[in-house]
TORROZA-286341 format. One record per residue (C-alpha): x, y, z; residue number from 0; residue in three letters. Coordinates in Angstrom, 2 decimals. Example, Ala and Ser with C-alpha at 12.3 -4.5 7.8 and 13.67 -1.06 7.14 Angstrom:
+---------+---------+---------+------+------+
|       x |       y |       z | dogu | bafi |
+---------+---------+---------+------+------+
|   12.30 |   -4.50 |    7.80 |    0 |  ALA |
|   13.67 |   -1.06 |    7.14 |    1 |  SER |
+---------+---------+---------+------+------+
END
This chain:
+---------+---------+---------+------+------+
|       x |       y |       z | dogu | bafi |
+---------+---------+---------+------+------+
|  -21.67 |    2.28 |    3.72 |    0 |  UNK |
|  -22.13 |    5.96 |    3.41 |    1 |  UNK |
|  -23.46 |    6.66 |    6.98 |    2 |  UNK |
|  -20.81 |    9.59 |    7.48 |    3 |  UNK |
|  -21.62 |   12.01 |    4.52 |    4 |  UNK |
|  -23.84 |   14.52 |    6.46 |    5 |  UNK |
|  -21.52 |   17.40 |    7.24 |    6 |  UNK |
|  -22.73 |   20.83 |    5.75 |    7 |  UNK |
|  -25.31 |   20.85 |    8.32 |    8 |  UNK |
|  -24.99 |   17.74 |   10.79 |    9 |  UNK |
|  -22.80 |   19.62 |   13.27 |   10 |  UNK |
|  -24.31 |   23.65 |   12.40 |   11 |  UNK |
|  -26.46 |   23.58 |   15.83 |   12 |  UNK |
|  -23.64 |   21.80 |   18.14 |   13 |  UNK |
|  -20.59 |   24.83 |   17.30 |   14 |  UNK |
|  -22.52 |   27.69 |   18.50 |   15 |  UNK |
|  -23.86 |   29.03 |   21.78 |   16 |  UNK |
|  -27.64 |   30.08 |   22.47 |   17 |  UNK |
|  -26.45 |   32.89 |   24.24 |   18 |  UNK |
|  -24.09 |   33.62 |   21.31 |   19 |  UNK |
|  -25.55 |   32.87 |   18.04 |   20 |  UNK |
|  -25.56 |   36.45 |   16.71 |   21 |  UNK |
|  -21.95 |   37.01 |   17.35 |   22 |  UNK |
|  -20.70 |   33.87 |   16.76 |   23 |  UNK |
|  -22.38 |   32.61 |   13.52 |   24 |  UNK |
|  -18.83 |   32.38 |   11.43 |   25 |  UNK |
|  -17.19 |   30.13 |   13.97 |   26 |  UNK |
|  -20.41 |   27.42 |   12.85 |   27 |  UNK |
|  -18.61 |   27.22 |    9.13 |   28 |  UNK |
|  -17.31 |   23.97 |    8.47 |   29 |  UNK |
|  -14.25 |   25.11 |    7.93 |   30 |  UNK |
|  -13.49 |   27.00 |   11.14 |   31 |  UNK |
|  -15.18 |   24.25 |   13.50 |   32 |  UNK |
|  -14.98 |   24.98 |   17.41 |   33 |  UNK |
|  -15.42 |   22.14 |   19.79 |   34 |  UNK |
|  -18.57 |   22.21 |   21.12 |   35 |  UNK |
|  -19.84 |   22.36 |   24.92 |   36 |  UNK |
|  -23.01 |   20.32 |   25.55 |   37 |  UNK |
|  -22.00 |   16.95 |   26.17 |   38 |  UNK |
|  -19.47 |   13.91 |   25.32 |   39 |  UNK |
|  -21.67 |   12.50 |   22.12 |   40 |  UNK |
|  -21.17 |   16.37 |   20.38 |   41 |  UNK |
|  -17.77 |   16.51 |   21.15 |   42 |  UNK |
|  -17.30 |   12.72 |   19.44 |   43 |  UNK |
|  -19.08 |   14.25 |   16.47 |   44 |  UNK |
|  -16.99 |   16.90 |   16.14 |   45 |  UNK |
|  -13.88 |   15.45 |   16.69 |   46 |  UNK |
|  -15.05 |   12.70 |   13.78 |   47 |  UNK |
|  -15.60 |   15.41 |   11.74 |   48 |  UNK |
|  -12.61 |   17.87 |   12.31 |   49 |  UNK |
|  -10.48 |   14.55 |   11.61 |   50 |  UNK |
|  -12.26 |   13.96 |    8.32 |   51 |  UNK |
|  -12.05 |   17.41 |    6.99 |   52 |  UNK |
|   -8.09 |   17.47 |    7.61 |   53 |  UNK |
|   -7.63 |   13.51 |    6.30 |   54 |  UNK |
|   -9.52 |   14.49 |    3.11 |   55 |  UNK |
|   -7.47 |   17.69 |    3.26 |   56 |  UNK |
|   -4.18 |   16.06 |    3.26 |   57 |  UNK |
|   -4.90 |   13.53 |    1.22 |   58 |  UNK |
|   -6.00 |   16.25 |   -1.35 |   59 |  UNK |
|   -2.86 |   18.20 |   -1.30 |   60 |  UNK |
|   -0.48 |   14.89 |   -1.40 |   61 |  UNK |
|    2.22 |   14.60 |   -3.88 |   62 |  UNK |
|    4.20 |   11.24 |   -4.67 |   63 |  UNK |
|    7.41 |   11.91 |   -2.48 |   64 |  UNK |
|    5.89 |   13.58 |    0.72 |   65 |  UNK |
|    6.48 |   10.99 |    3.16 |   66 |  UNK |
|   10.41 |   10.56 |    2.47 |   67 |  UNK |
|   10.86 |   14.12 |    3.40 |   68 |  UNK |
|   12.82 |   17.32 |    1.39 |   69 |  UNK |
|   16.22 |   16.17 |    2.14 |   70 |  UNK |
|   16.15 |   12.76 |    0.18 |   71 |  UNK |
|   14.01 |   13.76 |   -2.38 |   72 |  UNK |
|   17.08 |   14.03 |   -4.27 |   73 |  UNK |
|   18.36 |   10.93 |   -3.63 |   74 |  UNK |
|   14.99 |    8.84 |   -4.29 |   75 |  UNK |
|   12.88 |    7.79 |   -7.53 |   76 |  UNK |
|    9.93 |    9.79 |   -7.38 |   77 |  UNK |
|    6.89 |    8.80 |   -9.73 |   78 |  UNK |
|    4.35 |   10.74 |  -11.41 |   79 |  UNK |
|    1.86 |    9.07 |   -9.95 |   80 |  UNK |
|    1.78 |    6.74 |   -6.38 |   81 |  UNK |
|   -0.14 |    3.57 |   -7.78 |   82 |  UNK |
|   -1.77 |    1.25 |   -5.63 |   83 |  UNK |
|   -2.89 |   -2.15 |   -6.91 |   84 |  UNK |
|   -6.21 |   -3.55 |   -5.16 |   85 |  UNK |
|   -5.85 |   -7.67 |   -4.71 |   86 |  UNK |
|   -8.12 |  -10.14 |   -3.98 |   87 |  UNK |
|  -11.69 |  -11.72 |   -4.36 |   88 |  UNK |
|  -14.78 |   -9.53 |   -4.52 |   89 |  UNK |
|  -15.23 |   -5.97 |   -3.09 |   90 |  UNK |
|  -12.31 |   -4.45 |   -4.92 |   91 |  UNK |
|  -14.40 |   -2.26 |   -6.80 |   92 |  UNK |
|  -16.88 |   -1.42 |   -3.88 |   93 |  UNK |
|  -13.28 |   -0.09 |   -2.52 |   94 |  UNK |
|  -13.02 |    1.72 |   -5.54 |   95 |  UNK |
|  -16.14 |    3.64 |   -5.31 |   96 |  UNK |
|  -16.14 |    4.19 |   -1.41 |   97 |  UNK |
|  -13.03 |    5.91 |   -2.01 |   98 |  UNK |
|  -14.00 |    7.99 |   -4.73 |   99 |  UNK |
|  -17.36 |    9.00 |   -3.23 |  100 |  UNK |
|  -14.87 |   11.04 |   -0.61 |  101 |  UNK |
|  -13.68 |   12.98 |   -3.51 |  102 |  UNK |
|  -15.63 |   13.08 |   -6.49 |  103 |  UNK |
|  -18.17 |   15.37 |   -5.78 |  104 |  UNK |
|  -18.01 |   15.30 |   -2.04 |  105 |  UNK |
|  -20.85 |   17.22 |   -1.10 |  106 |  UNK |
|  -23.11 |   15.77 |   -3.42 |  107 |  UNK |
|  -21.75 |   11.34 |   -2.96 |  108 |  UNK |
|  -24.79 |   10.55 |   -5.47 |  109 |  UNK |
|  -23.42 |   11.95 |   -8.58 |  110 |  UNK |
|  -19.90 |    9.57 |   -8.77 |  111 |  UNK |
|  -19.68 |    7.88 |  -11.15 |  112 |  UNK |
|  -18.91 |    4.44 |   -9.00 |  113 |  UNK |
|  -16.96 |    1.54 |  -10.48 |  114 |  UNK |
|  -18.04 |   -1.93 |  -11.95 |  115 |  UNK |
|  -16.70 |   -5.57 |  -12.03 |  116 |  UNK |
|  -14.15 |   -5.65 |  -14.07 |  117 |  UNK |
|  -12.57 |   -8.47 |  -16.01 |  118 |  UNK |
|   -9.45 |   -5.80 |  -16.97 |  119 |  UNK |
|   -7.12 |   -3.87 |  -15.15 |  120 |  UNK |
|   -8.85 |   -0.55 |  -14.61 |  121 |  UNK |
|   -7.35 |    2.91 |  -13.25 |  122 |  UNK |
|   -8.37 |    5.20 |  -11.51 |  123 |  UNK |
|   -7.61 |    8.42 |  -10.66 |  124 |  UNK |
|   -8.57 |    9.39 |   -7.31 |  125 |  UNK |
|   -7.92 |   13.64 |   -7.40 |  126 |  UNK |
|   -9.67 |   15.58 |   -9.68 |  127 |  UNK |
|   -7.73 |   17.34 |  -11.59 |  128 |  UNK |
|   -4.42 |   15.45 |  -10.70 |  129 |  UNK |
|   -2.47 |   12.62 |  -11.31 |  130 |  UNK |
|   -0.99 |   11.96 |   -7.46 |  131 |  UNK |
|   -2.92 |    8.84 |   -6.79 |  132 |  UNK |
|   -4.18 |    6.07 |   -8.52 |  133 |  UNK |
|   -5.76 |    2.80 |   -7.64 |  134 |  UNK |
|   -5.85 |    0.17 |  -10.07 |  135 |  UNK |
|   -8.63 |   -2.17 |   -9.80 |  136 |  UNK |
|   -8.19 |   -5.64 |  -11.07 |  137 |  UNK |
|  -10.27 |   -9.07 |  -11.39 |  138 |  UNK |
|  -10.96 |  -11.93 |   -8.80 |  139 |  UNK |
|   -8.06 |  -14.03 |   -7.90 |  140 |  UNK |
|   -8.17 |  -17.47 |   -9.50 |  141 |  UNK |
|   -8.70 |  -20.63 |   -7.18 |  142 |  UNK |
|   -5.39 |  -21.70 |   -8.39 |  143 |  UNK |
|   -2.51 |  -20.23 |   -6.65 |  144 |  UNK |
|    0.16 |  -20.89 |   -9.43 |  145 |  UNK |
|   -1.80 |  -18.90 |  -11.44 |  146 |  UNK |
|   -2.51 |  -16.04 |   -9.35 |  147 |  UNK |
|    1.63 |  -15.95 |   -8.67 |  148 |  UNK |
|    2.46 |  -15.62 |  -11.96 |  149 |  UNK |
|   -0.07 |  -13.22 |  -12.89 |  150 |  UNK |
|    0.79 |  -10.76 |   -9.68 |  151 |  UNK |
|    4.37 |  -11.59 |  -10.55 |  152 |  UNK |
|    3.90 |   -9.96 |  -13.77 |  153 |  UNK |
|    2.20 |   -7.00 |  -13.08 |  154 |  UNK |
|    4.73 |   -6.37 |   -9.95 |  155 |  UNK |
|    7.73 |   -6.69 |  -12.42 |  156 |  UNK |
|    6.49 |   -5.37 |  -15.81 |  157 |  UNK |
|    3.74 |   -2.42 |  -14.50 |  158 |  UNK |
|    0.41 |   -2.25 |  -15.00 |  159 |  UNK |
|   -1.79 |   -0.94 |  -17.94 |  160 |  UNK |
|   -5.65 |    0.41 |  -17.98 |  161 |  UNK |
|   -7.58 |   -1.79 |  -19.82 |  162 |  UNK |
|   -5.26 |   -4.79 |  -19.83 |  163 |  UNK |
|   -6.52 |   -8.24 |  -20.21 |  164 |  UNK |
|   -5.15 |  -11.58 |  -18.70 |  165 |  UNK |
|   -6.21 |  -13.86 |  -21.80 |  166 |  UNK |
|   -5.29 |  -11.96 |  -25.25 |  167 |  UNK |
|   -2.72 |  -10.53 |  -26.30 |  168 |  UNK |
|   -3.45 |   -9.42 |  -29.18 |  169 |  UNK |
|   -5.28 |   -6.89 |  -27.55 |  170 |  UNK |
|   -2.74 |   -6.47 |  -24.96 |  171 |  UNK |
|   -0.76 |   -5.23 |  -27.50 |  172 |  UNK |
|   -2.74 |   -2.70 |  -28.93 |  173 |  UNK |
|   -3.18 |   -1.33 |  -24.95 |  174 |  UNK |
|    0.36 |   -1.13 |  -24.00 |  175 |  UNK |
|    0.85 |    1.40 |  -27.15 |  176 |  UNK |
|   -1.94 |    4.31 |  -26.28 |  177 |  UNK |
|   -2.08 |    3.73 |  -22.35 |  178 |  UNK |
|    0.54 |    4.31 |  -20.21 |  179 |  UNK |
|    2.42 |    1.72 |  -18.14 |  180 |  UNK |
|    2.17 |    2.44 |  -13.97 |  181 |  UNK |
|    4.67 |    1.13 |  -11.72 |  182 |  UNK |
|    2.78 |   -0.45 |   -8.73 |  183 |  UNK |
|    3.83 |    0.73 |   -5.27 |  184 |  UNK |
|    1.84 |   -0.85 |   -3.00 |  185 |  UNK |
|   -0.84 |   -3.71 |   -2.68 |  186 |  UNK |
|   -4.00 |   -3.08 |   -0.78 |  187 |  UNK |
|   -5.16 |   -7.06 |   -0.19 |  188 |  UNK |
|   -8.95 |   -6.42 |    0.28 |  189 |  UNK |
|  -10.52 |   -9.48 |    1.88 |  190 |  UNK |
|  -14.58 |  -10.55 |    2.17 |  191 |  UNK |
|  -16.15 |  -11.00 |    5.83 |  192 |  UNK |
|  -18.64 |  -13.11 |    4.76 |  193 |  UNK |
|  -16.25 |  -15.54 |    2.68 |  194 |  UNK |
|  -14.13 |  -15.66 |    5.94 |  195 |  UNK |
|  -16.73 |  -16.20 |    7.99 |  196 |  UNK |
|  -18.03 |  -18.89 |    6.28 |  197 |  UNK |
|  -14.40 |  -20.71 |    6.20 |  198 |  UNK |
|  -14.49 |  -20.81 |    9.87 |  199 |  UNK |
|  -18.08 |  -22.28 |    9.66 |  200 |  UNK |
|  -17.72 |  -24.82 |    7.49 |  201 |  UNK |
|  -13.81 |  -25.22 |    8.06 |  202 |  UNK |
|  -13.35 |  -25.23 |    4.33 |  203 |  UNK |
|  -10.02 |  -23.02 |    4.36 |  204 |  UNK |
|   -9.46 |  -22.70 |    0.60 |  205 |  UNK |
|  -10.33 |  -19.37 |    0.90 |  206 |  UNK |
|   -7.96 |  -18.45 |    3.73 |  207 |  UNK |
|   -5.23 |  -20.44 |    1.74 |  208 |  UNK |
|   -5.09 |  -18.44 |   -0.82 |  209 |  UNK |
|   -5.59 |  -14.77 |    1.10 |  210 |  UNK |
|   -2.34 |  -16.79 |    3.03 |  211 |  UNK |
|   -0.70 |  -17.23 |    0.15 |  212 |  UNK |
|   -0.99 |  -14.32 |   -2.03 |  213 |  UNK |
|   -0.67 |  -12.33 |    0.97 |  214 |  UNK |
|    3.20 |  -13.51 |    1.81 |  215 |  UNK |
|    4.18 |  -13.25 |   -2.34 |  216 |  UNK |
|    7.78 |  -11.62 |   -1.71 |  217 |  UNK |
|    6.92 |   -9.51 |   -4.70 |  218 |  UNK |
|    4.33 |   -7.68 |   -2.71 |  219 |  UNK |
|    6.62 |   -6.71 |    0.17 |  220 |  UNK |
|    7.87 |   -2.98 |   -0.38 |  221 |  UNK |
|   11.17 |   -2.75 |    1.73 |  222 |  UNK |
|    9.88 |   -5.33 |    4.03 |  223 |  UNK |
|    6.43 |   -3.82 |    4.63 |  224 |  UNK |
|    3.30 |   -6.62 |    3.62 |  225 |  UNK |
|    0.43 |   -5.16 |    2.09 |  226 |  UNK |
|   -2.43 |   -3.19 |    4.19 |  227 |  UNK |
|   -5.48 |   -5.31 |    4.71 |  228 |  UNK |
|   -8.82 |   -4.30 |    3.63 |  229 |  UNK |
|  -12.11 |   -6.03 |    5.44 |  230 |  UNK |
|  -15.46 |   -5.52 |    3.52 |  231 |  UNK |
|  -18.94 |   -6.71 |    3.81 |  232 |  UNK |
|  -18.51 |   -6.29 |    7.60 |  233 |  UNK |
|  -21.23 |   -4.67 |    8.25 |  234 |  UNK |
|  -23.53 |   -7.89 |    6.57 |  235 |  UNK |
|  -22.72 |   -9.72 |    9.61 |  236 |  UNK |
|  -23.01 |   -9.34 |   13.92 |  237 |  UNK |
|  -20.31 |   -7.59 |   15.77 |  238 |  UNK |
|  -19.46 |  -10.84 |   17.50 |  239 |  UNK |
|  -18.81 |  -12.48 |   13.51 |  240 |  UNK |
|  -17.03 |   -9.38 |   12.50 |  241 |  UNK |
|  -14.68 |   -9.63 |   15.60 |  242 |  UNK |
|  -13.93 |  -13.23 |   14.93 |  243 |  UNK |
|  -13.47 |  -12.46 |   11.51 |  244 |  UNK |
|  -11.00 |  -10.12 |   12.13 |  245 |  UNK |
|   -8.96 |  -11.99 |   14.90 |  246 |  UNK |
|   -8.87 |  -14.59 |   12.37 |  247 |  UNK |
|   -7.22 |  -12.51 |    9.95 |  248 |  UNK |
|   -4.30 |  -11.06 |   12.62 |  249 |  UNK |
|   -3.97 |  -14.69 |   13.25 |  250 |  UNK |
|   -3.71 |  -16.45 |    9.74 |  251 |  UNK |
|   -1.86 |  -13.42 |    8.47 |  252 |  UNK |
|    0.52 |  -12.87 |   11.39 |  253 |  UNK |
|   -0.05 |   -8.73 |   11.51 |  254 |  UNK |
|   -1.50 |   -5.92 |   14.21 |  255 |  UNK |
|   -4.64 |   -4.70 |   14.30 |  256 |  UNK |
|   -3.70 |   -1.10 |   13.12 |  257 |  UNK |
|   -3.20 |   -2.76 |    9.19 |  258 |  UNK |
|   -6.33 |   -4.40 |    8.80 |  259 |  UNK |
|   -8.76 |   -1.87 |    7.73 |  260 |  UNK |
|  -12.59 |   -2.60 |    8.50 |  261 |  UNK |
|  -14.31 |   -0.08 |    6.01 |  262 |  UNK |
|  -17.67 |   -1.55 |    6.40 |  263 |  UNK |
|  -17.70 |    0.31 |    9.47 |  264 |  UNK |
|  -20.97 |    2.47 |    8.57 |  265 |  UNK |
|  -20.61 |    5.82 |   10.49 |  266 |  UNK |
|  -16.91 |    5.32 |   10.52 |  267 |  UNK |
|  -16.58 |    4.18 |    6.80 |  268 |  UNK |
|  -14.88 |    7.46 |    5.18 |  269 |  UNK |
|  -13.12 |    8.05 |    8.53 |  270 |  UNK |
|  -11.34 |    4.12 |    7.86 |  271 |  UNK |
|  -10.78 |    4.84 |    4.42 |  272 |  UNK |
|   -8.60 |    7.50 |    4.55 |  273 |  UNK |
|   -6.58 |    6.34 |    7.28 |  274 |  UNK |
|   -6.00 |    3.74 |    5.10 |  275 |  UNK |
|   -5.30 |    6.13 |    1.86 |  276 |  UNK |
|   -2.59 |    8.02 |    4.29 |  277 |  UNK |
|   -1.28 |    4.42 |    5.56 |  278 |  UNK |
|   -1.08 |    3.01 |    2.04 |  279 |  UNK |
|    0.60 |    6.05 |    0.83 |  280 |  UNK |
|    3.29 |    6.77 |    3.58 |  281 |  UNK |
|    3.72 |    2.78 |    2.66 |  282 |  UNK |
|    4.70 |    3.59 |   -0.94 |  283 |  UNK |
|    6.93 |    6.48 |   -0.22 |  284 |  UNK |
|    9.14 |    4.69 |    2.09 |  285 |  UNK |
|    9.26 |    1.96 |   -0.29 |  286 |  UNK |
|   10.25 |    4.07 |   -2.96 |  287 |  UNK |
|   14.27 |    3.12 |   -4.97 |  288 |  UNK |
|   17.69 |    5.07 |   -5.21 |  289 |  UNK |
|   18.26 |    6.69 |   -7.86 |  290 |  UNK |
|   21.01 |    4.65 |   -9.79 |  291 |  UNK |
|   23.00 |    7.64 |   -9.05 |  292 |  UNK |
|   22.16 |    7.76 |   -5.22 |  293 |  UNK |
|   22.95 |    4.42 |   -5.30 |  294 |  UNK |
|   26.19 |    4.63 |   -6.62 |  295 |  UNK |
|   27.22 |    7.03 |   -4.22 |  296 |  UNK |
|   25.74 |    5.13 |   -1.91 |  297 |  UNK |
|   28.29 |    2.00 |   -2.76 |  298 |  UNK |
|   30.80 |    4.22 |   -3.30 |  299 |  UNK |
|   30.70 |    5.83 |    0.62 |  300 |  UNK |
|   30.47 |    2.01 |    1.90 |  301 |  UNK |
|   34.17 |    1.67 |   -0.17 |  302 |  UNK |
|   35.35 |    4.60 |   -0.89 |  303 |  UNK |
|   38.29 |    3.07 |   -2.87 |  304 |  UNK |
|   36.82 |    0.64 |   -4.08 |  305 |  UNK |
|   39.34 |   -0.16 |   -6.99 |  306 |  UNK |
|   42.33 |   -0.10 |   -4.76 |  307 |  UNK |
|   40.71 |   -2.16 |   -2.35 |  308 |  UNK |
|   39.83 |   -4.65 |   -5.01 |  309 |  UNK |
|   43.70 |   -5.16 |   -6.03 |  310 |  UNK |
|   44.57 |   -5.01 |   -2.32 |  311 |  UNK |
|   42.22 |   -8.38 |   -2.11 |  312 |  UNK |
|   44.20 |   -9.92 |   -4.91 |  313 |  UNK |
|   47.55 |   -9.02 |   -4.05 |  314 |  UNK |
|   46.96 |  -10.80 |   -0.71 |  315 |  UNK |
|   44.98 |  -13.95 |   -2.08 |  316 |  UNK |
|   48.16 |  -14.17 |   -4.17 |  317 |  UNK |
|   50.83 |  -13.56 |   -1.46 |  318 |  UNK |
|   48.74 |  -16.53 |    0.61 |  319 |  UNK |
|   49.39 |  -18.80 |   -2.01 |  320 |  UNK |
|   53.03 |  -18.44 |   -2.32 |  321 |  UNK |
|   53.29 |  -18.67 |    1.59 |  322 |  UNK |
|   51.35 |  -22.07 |    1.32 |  323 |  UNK |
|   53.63 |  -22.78 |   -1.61 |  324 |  UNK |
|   57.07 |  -21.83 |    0.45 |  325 |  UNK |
|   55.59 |  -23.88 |    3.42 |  326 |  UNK |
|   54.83 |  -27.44 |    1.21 |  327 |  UNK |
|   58.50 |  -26.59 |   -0.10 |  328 |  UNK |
|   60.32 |  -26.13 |    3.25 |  329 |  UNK |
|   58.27 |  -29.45 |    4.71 |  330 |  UNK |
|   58.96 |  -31.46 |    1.06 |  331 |  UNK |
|   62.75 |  -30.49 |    1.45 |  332 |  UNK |
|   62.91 |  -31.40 |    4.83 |  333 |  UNK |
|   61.42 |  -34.80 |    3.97 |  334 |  UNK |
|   63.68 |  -35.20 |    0.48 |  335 |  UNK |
|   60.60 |  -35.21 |   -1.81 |  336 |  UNK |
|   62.05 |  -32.14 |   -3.42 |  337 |  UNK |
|   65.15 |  -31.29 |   -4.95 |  338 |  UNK |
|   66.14 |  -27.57 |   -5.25 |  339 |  UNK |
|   69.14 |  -27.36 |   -7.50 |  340 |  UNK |
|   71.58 |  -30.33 |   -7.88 |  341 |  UNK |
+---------+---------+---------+------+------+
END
């Protein structure tokens, strides 16, 4: 999965000229790559690598709030820290460590320190030194849906803690006091190619019932936008597997292509994942709230008199009445049933 780390020195002999290698020996830095001139598999490279220097790059410099833009900033609930919550089966802390291996130590992927199963909720900060992004890890979906809906339900409502624990509470407790609480802004639902694969097989579809299910919780929709889809183990099986696998997925799940992430992808695998980083987090900025300021003004410019309007509504609700009223009067007069006066 980590076929795309070679970059200090892949591309050093493809960026400069025979004729020119004395004079141009700076423009072979990584950071000041030229395209190169030999043939169509060099200029592939470098374009892979040019876009994975400035993903990383942006992804590196992002702050919650970038996406919405400097003129609603004000008007917007901006977090601390942009939270994503991984969902799902197995893989989600494979996810975990792919992404961190683009990070942590990026020129040297074998000292991270990658994650484990977990039974608890986990964070983890993707940024050294920063507090912009974190991904929360979490454990394996139970076969029973009722459960898993209740358990999302919670986390999407009450926030998420590190180290929190489905079963006690006791020690839940103890948790919620020394770590803090994260608001989740967006669902990543990572889904296994070989579990799918084998549901089409064997046509067992509890598998794909519940990635169905959890999948369409309204909870997990952030203004209206699903959660991005995240394919692993694809590279344990053929092309022609991995293709039905993921036609199967647009299908069952009713999305395009460009939100199902394969990241099993090999040389492609840190190119995927950070498309997917900057998909996930332009996700949770749009979906971020009002202020409960903004959003008073907000009410207040769909009715700007709001109050007088209000009375208005009553005064004619009332004045509809007494018509009706006059009306019964005038036809019961008319008909003797009532008697006005003597």
């Amino acid at each position: 999965m980590g076929g795309g780390r070679r970059l200090a020195g892949e591309f050093t002999d493809l960026y400069s000229d025979d004729e020119n290698d004395a004079s141009s020996s700076d423009e072979s830095k990584i950071t000041e790559l030229s395209p190169p001139k030999r043939c169509d598999a060099c200029f592939s490279a470098y374009a892979r690598a040019r876009s994975l220097l400035n993903l990383r790059e942006f992804i590196r410099r992002y702050k919650p709030g970038d996406f919405v833009g400097d003129a609603a900033r004000d008007k917007i609930e901006i977090p601390e820290t942009t939270t994503l919550l991984l969902i799902g089966g197995t893989g989600k802390s494979a996810l975990v460590s792919e992404i961190k291996s683009i990070f942590e130590h990026f020129w040297n992927p074998s000292t991270v320190d990658m994650a484990g199963v977990t039974d608890d909720l986990e964070e983890h900060m993707i940024l050294e030194n920063s507090t912009s992004i974190c991904v929360f890890d979490t454990p394996e979906w139970s076969i029973c849906l009722e459960e898993n809906y209740k358990i999302l339900q919670k986390w999407m409502k009450n926030g998420v803690f590190h180290g929190e624990n489905n079963i006690c509470d006791s020690i839940n407790a103890k948790i919620k006091k020394y770590n803090k609480k994260r608001m989740v802004n967006y669902a990543i639902l990572v889904l296994d190619a070989i579990s799918i694969l084998k549901s089409i097989d064997t046509q067992d579809t509890h598998y794909m019932d519940v990635a169905y299910a959890t999948f369409n919780y309204p909870f997990l929709s952030f203004k209206g936008g699903k959660p991005a889809v995240v394919v692993i183990n694809g590279d344990r099986v053929s092309s022609i597997n991995l293709a039905s696998v993921l036609n199967s997925i647009e299908d069952l799940l009713d999305i395009p292509r460009y939100q199902i992430f394969n990241i099993s992808d090999n040389y492609h695998t840190e190119l995927n994942v950070l498309h997917m980083l900057r998909y996930c987090l332009e996700k949770a900025d749009r979906g971020l709230p009002l202020k409960k300021k903004s959003l008073k003004m907000k009410r207040g410019l769909e009715h700007p008199n709001w109050k007088v309007q209000k009375y208005l509504d009553l005064a004619i609700d009332v004045y509809i009445i007494y018509l009706c009223f006059m009306i019964l009067a005038g036809i019961g007069g008319a008909m003797g049933l009532f008697s006005f006066g003597n």
